[in-house]
C-alpha positions in Angstrom: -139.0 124.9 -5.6 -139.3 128.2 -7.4 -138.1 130.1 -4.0 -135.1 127.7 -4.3 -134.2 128.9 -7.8 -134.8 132.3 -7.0 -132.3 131.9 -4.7 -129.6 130.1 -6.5 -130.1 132.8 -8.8 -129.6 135.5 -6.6 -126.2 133.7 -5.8 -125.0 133.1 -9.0 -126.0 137.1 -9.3 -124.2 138.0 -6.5 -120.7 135.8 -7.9 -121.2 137.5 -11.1 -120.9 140.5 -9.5 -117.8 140.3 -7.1 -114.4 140.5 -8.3 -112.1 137.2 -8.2 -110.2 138.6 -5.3 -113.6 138.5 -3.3 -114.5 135.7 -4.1 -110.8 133.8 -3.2 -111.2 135.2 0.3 -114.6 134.6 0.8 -113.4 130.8 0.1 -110.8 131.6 2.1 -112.9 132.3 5.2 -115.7 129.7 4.5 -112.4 127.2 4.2 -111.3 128.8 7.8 -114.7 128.2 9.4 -115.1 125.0 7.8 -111.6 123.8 9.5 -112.2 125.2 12.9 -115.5 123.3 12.8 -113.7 120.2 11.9 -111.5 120.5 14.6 -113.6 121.7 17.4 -114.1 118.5 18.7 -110.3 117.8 19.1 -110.1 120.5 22.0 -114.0 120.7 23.2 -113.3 118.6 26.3 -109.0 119.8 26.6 -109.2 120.8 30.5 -107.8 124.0 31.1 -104.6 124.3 31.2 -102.1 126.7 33.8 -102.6 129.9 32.9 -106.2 129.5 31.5 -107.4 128.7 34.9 -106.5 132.5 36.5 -107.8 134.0 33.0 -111.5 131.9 33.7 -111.3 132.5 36.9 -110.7 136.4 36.2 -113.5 136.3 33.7 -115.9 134.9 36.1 -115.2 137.5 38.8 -115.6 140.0 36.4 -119.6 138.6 35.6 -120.3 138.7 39.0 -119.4 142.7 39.4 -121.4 143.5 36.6 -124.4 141.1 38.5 -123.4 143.4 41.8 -123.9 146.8 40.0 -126.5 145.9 38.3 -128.3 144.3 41.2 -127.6 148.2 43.0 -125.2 146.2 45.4 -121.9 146.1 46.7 -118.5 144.7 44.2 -117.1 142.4 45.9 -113.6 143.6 45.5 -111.6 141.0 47.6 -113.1 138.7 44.8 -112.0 140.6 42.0 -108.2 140.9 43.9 -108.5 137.6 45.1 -109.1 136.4 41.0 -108.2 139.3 38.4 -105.1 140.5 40.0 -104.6 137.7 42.1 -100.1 137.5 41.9 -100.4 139.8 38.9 -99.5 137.8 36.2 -101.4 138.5 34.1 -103.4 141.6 32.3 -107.1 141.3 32.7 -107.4 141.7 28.7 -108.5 138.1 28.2 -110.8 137.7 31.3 -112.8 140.9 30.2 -113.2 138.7 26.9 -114.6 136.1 28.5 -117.1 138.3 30.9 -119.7 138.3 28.7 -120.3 134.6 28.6 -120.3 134.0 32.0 -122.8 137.2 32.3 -124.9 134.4 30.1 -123.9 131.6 31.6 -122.1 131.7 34.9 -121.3 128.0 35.0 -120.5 127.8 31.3 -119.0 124.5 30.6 -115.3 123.8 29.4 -116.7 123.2 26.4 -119.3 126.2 25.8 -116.0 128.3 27.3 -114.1 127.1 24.1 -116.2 127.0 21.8 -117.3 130.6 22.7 -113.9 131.5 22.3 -113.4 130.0 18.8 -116.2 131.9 17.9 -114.4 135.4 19.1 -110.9 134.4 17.7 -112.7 134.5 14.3 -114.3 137.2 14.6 -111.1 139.0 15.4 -109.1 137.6 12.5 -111.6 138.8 10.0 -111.4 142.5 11.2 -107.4 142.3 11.3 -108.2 140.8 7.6 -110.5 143.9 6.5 -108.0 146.7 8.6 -105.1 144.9 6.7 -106.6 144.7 3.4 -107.7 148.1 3.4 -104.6 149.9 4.6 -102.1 147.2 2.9 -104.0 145.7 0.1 -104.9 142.1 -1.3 -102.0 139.9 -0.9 -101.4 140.4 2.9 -105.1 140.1 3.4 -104.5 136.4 1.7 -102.0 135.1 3.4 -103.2 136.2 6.5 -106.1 134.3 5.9 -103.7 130.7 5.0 -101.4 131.9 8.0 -102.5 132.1 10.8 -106.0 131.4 9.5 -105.8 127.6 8.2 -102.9 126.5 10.6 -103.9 123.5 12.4 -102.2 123.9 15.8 -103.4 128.0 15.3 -106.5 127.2 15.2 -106.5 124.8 18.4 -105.0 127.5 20.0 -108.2 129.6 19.0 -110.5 127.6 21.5 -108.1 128.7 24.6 -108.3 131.0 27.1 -104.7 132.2 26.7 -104.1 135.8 25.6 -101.2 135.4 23.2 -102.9 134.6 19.7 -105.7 137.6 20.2 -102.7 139.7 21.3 -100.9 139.1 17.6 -104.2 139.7 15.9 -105.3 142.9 17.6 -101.1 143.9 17.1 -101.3 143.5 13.1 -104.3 145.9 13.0 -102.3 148.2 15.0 -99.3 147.8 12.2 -101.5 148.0 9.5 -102.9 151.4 10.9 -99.3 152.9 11.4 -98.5 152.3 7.9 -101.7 154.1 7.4 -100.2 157.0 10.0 -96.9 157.1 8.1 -98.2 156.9 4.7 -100.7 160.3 6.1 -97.1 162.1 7.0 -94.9 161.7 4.5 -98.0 163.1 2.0 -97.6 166.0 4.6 -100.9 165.8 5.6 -100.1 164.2 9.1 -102.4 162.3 11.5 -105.1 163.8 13.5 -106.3 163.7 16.8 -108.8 160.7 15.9 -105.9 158.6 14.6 -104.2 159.0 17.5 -106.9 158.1 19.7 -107.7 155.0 18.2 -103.9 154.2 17.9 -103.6 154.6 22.0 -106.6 152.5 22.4 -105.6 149.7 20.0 -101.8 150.0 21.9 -103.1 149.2 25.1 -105.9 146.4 24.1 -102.6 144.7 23.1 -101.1 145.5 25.9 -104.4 144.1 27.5 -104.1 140.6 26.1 -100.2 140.4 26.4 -98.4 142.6 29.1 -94.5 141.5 26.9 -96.5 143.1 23.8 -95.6 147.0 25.7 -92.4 147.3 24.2 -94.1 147.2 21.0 -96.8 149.1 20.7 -94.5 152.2 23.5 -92.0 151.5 20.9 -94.1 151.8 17.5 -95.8 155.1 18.3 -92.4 156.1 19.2 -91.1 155.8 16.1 -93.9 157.2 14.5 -93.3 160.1 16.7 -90.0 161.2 15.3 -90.9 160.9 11.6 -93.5 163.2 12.5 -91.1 165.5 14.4 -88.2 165.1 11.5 -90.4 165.2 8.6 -93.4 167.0 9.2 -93.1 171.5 9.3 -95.1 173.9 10.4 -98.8 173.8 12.0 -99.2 170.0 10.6 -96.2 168.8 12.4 -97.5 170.3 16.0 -101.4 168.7 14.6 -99.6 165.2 13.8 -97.1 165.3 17.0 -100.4 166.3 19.5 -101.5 163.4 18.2 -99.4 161.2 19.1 -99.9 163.2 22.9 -103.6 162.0 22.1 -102.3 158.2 22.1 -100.1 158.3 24.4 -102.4 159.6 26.7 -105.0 157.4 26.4 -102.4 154.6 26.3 -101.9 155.7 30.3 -105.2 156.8 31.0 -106.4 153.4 30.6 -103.2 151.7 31.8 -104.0 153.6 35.5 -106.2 151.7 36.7 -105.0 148.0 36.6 -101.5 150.0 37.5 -103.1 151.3 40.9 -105.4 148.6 41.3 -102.6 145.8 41.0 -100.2 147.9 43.3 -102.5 148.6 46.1 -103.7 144.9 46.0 -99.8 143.7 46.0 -98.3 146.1 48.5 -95.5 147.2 45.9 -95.3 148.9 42.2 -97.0 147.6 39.4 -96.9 149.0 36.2 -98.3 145.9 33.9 -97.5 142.7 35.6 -95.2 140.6 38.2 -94.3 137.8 36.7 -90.3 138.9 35.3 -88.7 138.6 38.8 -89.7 134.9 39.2 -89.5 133.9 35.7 -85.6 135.3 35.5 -85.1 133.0 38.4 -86.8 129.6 37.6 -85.7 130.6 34.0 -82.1 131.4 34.6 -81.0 130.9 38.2 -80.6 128.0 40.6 -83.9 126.3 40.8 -83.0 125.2 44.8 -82.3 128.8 45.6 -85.1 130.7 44.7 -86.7 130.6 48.1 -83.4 131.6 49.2 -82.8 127.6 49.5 -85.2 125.5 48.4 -89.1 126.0 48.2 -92.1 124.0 49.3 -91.8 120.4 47.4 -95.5 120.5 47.8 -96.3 123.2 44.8 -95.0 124.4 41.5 -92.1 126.1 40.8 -93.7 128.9 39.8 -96.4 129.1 42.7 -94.2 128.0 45.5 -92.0 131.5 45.3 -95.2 133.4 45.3 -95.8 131.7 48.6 -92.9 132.3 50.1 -92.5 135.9 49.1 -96.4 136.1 50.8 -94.6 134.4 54.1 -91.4 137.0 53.9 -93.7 140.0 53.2 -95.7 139.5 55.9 -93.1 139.1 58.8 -90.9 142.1 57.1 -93.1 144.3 56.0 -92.4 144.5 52.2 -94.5 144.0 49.4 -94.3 140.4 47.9 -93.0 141.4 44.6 -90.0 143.5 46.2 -88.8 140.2 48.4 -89.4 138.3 45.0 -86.9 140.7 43.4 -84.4 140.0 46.2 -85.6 135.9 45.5 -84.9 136.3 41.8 -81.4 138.1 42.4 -79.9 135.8 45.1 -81.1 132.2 42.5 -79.1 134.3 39.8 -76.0 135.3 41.8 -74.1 132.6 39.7 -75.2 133.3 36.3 -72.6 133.6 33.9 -72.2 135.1 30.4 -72.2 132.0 28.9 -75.1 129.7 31.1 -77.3 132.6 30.3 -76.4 132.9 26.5 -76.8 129.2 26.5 -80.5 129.0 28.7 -81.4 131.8 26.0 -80.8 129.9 22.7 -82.7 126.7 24.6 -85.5 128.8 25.4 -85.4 130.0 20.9 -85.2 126.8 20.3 -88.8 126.5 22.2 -90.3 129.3 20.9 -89.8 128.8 17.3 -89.1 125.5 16.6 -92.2 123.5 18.2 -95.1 124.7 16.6 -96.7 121.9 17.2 -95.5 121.1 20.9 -99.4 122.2 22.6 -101.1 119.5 20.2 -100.4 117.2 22.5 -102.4 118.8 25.1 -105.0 120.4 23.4 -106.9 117.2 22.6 -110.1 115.0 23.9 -108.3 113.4 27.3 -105.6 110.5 26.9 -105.9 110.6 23.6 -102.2 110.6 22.8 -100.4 110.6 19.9 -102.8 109.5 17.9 -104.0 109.9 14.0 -105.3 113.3 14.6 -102.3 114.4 16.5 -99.4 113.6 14.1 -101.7 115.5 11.1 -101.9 118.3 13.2 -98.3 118.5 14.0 -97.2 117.7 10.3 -99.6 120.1 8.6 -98.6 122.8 11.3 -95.0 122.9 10.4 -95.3 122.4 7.1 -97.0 125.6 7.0 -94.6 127.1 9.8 -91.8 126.8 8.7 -91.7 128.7 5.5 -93.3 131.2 7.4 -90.6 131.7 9.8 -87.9 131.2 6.9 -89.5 134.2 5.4 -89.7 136.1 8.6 -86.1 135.8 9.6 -84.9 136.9 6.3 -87.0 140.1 6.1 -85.9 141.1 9.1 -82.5 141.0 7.5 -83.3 142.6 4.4 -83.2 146.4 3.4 -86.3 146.8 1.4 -86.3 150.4 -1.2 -88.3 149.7 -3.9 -91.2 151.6 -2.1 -92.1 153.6 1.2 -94.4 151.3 2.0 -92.1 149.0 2.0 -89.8 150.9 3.5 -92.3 151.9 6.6 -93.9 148.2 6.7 -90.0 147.1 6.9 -88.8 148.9 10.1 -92.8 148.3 11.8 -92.4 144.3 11.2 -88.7 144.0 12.2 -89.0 146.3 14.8 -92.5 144.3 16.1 -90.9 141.1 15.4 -87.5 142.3 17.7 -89.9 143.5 20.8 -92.0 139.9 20.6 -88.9 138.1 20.6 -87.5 139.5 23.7 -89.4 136.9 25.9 -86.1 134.6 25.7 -83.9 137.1 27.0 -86.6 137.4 30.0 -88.6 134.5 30.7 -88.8 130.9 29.8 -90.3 130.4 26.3 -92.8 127.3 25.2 -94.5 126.4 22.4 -97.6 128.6 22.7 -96.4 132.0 22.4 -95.4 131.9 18.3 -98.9 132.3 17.5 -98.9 136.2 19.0 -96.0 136.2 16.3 -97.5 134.4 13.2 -99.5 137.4 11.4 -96.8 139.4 11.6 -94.4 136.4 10.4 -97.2 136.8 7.7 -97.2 140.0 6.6 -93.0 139.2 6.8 -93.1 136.7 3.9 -95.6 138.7 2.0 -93.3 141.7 2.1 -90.2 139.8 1.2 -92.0 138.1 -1.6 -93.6 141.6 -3.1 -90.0 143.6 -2.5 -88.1 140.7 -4.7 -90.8 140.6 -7.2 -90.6 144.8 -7.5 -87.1 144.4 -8.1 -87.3 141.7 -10.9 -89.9 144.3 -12.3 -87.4 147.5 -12.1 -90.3 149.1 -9.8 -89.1 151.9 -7.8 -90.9 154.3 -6.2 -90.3 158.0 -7.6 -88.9 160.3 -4.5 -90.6 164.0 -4.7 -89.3 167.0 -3.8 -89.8 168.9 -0.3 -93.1 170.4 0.1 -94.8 173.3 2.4 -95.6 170.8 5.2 -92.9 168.3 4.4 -89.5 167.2 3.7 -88.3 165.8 0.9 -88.9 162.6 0.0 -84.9 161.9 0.0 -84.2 162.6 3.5 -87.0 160.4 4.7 -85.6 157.9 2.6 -81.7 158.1 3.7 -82.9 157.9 7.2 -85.5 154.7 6.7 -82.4 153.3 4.8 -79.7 153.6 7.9 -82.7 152.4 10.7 -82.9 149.3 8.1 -79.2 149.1 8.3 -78.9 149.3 11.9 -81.7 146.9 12.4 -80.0 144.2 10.6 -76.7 144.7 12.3 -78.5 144.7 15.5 -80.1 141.4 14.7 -77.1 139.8 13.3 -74.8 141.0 16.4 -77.5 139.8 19.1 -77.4 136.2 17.1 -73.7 136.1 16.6 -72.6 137.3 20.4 -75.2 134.6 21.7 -73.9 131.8 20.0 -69.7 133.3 20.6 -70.7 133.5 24.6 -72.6 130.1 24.4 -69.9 128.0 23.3 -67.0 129.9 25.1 
């Protein structure tokens, strides 16, 4: 008994000792845990569904090539083209995630599969929350923690084997350390070689988990790339701008060898994936042409083209994803401005307005629309939608009271812009918001801080132009006009959709 009051003592201690911010996120997490424990159960026994087959079936192809090497024996490669590259749609980011359970366990059960996942998902939110905090400070590290972190239908998602919602959590770290970077350069003390390393490696993990996450993180460290070059003087800018060399090459470096791997396997060029060419046509084009007239009834529309464009390859000698680009453009030869515009705002409507629309899969089998199910779906958009309100509108704002704000500003609606390009491109569903949601986060928490800095006065002094730096005014005046010109560009995009839509 004595041991047990020791111990309570030591807790109460410990309390005493941590400052109220601690302690709300510490509740935060144990309340994260606590609800992920809770519902566990819900998707435990969920089969897998589409995509998470190729992704388990990667990740067990994977175990066995570690098993080969370390056994002193041959890989089995047409295994691992057979299952990781397989019609390269996917990056292998998730089935190297999964490799180490099935090194464990090779015939892991659906449940053990999720379950292990749920465990990793975690894991990964709480270092985006301790990068975030520490580069961004308290109140994103919050919310980040209530959204995604307590989201019903977010945290279904956790158990699966799809790539989106680790992709969105690996991508806010990345954000938070670019604020970092461009908080280094306009101090004129620039980034170093370091930063830039672990920028280029934390670029291409995304890229890893989502292959349509390249425009962002290419496009990021771009940006950061010409503040260094328009800001930055002297031996500090040609330090910060190798750098950046630093990232980019080990962005490539790594990006080789699935490049080369996928393209010899394929017979044509691969840079990250396949999948644009048939998910233009099924998305956009005549469903009965894509197989230049109609495919096999006996297979998917999305597997039935790959067949075909196998078929065609081999009696012509081209690679499959060269007679799938000639597929894709002969399905879309009567596209128009406006069935395009239209099939666009339908696949929006998808990605951002049904949160929820997974929760009827990711449950214990024919379950339906039960108890469980509606307070899933309820709870998730009430918690969504805000979210998204906030999101949309910060992307509209021009935010001055601070650089941070300023920097955090273009990063979010620049992020934001790259992950919402999917429409344009592919047919959207209700998964692939949650890559989307910490950023949507960190959205709202900047909209909110910005407004409340106003209401305050607060306004960030501007300095003068130092030995390694410009000043603080020009850095400003250009922030200001990309801000500018990336609300126009949002506000055209939505406004010439809608015009050619109902033309």
């Amino acid at each position: 008994m004595s041991t047990v009051h020791r111990a309570l003592d030591k807790l109460v201690e410990l309390r005493a000792r941590l400052p109220r911010i601690e302690i709300f996120l510490l509740v935060l997490v144990i309340a994260h845990v606590v609800l992920k424990f809770v519902l566990y159960p819900q998707v435990m026994d969920a089969k897998l569904i589409g995509d998470e087959t190729s992704y388990v079936n990667g990740g067990r192809a994977f175990s066995n090539a570690v098993r080969d090497l370390v056994a002193g024996g041959g890989v089995d490669v047409a295994e691992l083209q057979r299952n990781v590259i397989s019609s390269g749609w996917f990056m292998p980011g998730m089935m190297l995630l999964l490799t180490p359970l099935f090194i464990v366990d090779p015939d892991a059960s659906i449940a053990m599969i999720r379950g292990y996942l749920g465990v990793c998902s975690t894991l990964i939110l709480l270092l985006a929350v301790s990068v975030v905090r520490r580069h961004l400070g308290d109140r994103y590290a919050v919310v980040l923690l209530i959204f995604p972190g307590l989201v019903p239908m977010w945290l279904l998602f956790s158990f699966a084997a799809w790539g989106d919602l680790t992709a969105g959590l690996l991508a806010v770290i990345f954000l938070a350390l670019l604020v970092g970077a461009l908080r280094s350069i306009r101090e004129g003390v620039g980034i170093t070689w370091r930063d830039g390393l672990k920028l280029g490696l934390l670029a291409i993990t995304v890229v890893y988990f989502r292959s349509s996450a390249s425009v962002l993180a290419v496009g990021l460290c771009l940006v950061v790339g010409l503040v260094i070059l328009g800001f930055l003087r002297g031996k500090v800018r040609l330090r910060s701008f190798g750098a950046m060399v630093v990232a980019g090459v080990a962005f490539v470096g790594l990006l080789v060898p699935w490049s080369i791997a996928a393209s010899e396997t394929l017979g044509s060029r691969v840079l990250t994936t396949t999948s644009v060419a048939n998910g233009t046509a099924n998305t956009f084009g005549d469903r009965s042409q894509v197989c230049f007239g109609p495919c096999d009834a006996g297979s998917t529309l999305w597997f039935a083209p790959v067949r075909y464009s196998r078929e065609v390859g081999r009696a012509t000698g081209l690679g499959e994803v060269e007679v799938q680009e000639q597929m894709s453009e002969f399905a879309r030869a009567n596209v128009t401005p406006q069935s395009y515009s239209r099939q666009v705002l339908t696949n929006f409507g998808s990605y951002l307005f049904k949160p929820a629309g997974f929760a009827i899969h990711l449950q214990p089998p024919n379950s339906g629309e039960n108890l469980a199910y509606w307070l899933i779906a309820i709870s998730t958009n009430l918690l969504f939608f805000p979210m998204l309100a906030g999101a949309l509108l910060m992307m509209l704002g021009i935010f001055r009271t601070s650089f941070d704000n300023r920097f955090l500003s273009l990063l979010l609606t620049l992020g934001l812009g790259s992950l919402m390009l999917q429409p344009f491109l592919h047919v959207a569903g209700a998964r692939y918001w949650t890559t989307a949601a910490p950023m949507m986060a960190m959205a709202t928490v900047l909209l909110g801080g910005e407004l409340l800095a106003r209401k305050r006065g607060h306004r960030e002094a501007l300095r003068p132009a130092g030995e390694n730096h410009r000043s603080d005014a020009v850095l400003a005046t250009w922030l200001d006009r990309a801000q500018w010109a990336l609300a126009a560009g949002l506000v055209l995009t939505v406004a010439g959709l809608t015009i050619l839509a109902v033309l």
